[in-house]
N, C-alpha and C positions, 0 to 999 in steps of 0.2 A: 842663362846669364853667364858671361863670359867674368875672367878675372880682370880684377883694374887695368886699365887702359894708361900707360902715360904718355899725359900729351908733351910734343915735340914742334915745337913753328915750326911751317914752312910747306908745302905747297905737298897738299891731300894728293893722294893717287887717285891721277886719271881715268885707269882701267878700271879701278873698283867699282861697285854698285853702287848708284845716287837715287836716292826716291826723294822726291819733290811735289809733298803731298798741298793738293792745290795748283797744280803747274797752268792750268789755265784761265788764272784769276789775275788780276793788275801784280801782285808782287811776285806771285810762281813763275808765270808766262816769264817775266823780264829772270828772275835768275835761271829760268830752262835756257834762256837765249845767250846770257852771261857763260851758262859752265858749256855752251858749247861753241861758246865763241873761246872758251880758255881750254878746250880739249877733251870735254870730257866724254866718253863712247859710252858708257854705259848707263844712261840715264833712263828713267823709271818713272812714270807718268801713268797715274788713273784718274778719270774724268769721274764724278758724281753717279753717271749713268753705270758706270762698269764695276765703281765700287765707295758704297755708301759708308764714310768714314763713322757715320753715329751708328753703324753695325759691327759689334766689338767682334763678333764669331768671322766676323768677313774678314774685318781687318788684321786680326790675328794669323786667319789662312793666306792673305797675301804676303806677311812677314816671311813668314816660314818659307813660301814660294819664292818671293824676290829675293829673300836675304839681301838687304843693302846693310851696304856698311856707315852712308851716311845719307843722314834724311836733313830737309829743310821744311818745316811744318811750315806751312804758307795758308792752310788750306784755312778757310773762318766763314761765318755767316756776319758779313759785315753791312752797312748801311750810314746812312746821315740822320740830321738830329728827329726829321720827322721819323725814321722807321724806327731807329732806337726807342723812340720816347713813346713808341704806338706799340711795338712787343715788346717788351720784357724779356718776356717767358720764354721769348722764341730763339734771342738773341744769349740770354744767359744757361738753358737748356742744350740746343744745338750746339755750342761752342764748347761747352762743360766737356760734352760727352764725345767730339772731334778729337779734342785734345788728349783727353783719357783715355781714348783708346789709343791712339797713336802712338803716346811715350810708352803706355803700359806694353804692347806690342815691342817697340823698340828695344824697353828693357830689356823684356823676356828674348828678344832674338840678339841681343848683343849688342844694338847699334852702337859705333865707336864716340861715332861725330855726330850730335844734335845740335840745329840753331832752332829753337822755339822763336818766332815773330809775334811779337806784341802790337800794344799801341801806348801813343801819349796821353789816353784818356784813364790808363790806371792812375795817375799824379792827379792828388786836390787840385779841387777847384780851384782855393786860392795859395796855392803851392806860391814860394818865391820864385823868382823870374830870372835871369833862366833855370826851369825846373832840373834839379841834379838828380840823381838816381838812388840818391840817402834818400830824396824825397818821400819813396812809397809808402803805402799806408803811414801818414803824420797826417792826414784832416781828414773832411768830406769830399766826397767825389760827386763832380757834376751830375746830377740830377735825371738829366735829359740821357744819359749813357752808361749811367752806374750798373746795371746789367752785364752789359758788355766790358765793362770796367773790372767787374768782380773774375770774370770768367776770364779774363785776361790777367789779372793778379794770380789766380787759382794756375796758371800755367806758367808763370815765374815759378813759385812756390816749387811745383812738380818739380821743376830742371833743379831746382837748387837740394830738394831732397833726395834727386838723383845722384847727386853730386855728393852729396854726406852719407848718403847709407851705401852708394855703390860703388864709389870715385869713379865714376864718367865723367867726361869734361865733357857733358854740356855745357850751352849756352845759349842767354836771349839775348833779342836786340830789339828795342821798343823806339819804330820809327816814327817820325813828324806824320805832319800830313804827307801822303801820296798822291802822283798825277803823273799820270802818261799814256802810251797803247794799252789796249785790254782793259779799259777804264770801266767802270759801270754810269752809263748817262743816262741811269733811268729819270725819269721827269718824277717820280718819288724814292725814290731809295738811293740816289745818290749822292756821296759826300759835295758840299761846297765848289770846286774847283770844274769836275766835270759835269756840277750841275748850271753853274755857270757858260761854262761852253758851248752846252745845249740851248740853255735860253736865248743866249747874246746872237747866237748863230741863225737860231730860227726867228728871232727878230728881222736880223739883217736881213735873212733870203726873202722874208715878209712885208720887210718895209714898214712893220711898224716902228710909231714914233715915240714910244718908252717903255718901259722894260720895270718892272716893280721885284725888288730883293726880299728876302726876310730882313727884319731885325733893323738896328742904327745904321750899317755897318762901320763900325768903332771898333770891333773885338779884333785883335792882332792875332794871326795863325801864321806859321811857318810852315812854307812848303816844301818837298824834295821831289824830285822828279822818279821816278820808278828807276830807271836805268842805272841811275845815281845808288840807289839803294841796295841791289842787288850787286852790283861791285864791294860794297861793303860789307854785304853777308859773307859773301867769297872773302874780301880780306880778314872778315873776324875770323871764321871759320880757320883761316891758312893761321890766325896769329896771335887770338885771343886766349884767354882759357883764366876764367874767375865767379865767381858766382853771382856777382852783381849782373842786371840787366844792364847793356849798352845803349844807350840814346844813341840814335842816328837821326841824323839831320843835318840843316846847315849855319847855324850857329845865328841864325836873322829871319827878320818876320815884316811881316804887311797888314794894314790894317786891310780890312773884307773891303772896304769902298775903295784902297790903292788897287786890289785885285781885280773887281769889277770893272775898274778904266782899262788896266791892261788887258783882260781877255777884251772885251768891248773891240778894244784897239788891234785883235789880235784878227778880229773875225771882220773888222771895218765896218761897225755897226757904231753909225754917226747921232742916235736919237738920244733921250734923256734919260737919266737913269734914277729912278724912285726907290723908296724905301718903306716897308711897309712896320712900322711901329712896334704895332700890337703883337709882333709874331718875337718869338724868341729869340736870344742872341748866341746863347752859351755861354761859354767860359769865355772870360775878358781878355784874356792873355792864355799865350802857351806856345810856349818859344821855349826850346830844350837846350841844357846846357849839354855840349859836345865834347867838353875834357878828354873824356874819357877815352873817345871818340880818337880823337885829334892824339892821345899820348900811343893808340894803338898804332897810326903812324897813316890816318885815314881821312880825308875832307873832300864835300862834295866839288862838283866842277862842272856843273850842267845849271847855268843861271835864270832864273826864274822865267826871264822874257825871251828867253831861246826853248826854253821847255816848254811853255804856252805855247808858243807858235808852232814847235815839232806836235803837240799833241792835235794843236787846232786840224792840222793840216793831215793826221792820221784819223779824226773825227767824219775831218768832210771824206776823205779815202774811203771807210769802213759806216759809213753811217746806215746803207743797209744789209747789216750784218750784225750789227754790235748791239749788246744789251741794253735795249730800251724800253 
């Protein structure tokens, strides 16, 4: 364990070691592509296969081997509402023990610079709108993901205990919804947006004439494109330093049935579009408030119907290849 670190803005050394744990999942992949569109040479990537992050003896041996000086925890056992709400066990276990080992690792090797990556689904269920970052633990958390909610709380916590008993400036950022390349479009395990893309898609190439969603679609989700997101890890990362978790997002939302016409529209699939009732909705609302955001001196710029159509058109690209 190294002595306190003081943090200084302004633009992390290049040369240094980056480990980017996760670098081949939707948010890793886009900031592996960020820090080396912004120069970075010493970047540090293990895939699942080469080194299993819920093996604390592993992880700890690759610390000491890589020595990075700054890591972006990206890495998660993530999914949509059917997979959260069918494991549990699976989602709040494996994510515990990713995380745990990681910072604990980091600690012990000195890391300077941590971004721990969150999600929107720590904030209650009926959090006020847009949810602010005082928000946390003040209600219940949706039902359908409280698993994955908890185990994503439990990793706030960590950076900020890091922060009082070590003085590390770490930091989290707990983004919107995600969507772009490196998506997961499995036909069960993916979130909303690129499970949309698949359906609407394999509609259209099929010529069937309607397409049946979960839920009302009524419930308003905010989306941010992946590219969008990881330019803002890099600006917290170069400019932030507090202990609160940062909302990243883009300050606006859609209801699920606005979203459905425009992927529909993205993939040119002209039939009808059905709703199936009985199946769940989630949380009604969840649109983040971006203050915080915005006073770091940070806002997105990739708009919703440019990023549909860039991801639609990296799906059909990569479609036999990609996680489905």
């Amino acid at each position: 364990m190294t002595d306190k670190v003081e943090f200084i803005a302004g633009k992390l050394d290049r040369e240094s070691t980056f480990y980017v744990a996760g670098h081949r999942g939707l948010v890793g992949s886009a900031i592996w592509r960020k820090l080396e569109r912004e120069g970075f040479v010493n970047l540090v990537g293990r895939s699942s296969a080469e080194l299993d992050l819920k093996n604390r003896e592993a992880v700890f041996a690759f610390f000491a081997e890589a020595k990075p000086r700054y890591v972006v925890l990206a890495a998660a056992k993530v999914g949509g509402i059917l997979a959260n709400n069918s494991y549990p066990v699976d989602f709040l276990s494996e994510n515990l023990r990713i995380q745990t080992n990681v910072m604990d690792a980091a600690l012990e090797h000195g890391v300077e610079r941590l971004l721990f990556l969150g999600s929107s689904c720590i904030y209650p269920k009926f959090a006020d709108q847009p949810i602010r970052e005082d928000s946390l633990l003040t209600g219940h958390l949706e039902p359908t993901n409280d698993a994955y909610a908890i185990a994503k709380i439990a990793g706030i916590m960590q950076v900020q205990a890091v922060r009082r008993q070590y003085g590390l400036p770490w930091i989290s950022a707990m983004p919107t919804n995600l969507y772009g390349p490196d998506d997961n479009f499995s036909a069960t395990g993916s979130h909303v947006l690129p499970a949309l893309i698949r359906r609407y898609d394999e509609a259209a190439r099929s010529g069937n004439t309607s397409v049946t969603n979960w839920g009302t679609g009524s419930p308003l989700r905010e989306f941010l494109h992946v590219d969008d997101m990881a330019d803002a890890c890099l600006h917290l990362l170069e400019n932030y330093d507090g202990p609160s978790q940062v909302n990243v997002g883009t300050g606006s939302d859609v209801s699920i049935k606005e979203l459905a016409a425009i992927v529909a529209g993205a993939v040119g699939y002209e039939g009808r579009i059905e709703w199936d009732q009985s199946k769940p909705d989630g949380t009604p609302r969840k649109l983040l408030d971006v203050s915080k955001l915005s006073e770091a001196g940070w806002k997105a710029s990739i708009s919703l119907e440019e990023g549909i159509r860039s991801t639609v058109a990296w799906y059909r690209a990569n479609i036999d290849s990609i996680r489905s």
